[in-house]
C-alpha positions in Angstrom: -55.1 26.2 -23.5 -51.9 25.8 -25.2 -48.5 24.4 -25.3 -45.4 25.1 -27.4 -42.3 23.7 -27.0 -39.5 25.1 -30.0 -36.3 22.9 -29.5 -32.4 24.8 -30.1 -31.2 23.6 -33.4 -28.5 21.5 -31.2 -32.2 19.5 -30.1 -30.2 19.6 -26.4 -32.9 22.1 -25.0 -36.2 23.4 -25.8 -38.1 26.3 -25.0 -41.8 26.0 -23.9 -44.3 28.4 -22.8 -48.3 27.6 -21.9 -51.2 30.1 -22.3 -54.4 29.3 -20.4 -57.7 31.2 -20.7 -58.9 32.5 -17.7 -62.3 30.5 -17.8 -60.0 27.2 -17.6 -57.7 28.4 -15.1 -56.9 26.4 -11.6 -58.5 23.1 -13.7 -55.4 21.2 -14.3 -55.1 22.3 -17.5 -51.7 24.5 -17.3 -50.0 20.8 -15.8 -51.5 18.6 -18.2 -50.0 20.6 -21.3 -46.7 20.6 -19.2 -46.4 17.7 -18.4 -47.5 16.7 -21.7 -44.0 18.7 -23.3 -41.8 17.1 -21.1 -42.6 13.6 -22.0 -43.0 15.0 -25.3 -38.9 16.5 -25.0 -37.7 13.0 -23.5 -39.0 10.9 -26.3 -37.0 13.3 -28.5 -33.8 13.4 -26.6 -34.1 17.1 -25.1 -32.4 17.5 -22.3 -33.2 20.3 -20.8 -36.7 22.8 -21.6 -36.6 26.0 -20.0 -38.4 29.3 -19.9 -39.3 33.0 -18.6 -41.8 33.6 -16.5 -43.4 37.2 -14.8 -42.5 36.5 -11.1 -46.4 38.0 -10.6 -47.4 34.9 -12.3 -48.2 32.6 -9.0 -49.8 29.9 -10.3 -47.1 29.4 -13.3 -44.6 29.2 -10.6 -46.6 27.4 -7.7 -46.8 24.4 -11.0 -43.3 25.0 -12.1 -42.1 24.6 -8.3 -44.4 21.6 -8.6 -43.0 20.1 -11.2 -39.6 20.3 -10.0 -38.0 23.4 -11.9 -35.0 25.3 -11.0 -36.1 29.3 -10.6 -33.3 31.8 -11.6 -33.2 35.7 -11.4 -32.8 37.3 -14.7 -31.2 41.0 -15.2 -35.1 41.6 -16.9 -37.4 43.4 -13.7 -39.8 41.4 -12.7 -39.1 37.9 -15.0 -37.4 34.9 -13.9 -35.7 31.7 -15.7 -37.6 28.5 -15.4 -36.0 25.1 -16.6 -35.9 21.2 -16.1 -32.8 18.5 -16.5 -34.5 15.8 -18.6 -31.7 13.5 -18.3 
């Protein structure tokens, strides 16, 4: 698996995304790296991480719903908006 997290030059926000292989998938894995970049973000001050997910992605949103993320439509088909307050 992986994380990024690539902070706004402001370092207010933060995009991340995550990319599981599908042998490690439903293990945990996806939250760990997560949850990992949000304590990560609020060591450095980042108030906000946010990013887009395929609404066919289920288990990205079952975790980010988990986790506490706001969901927002997007004008892209078939993506929505994903982010977290920090503060």
């Amino acid at each position: 698996g992986v994380g990024r997290l690539i902070t706004e030059l402001d370092w207010q926000s933060a995009e991340f995304a995550v990319v599981v292989g599908d042998p490690w998938q439903s293990r945990g894995l996806g939250k760990h790296l997560v949850e990992m970049m949000i304590q990560y973000a609020k060591e450095r001050g980042i108030v906000e991480i946010h990013g887009d997910v395929l609404t066919a992605n289920d288990p990205m949103l079952r975790l980010c719903e988990q986790l506490h993320f706001s969901v927002d439509e997007t004008e892209i088909p078939d993506v929505v908006h994903v982010s977290i307050r920090l503060e």
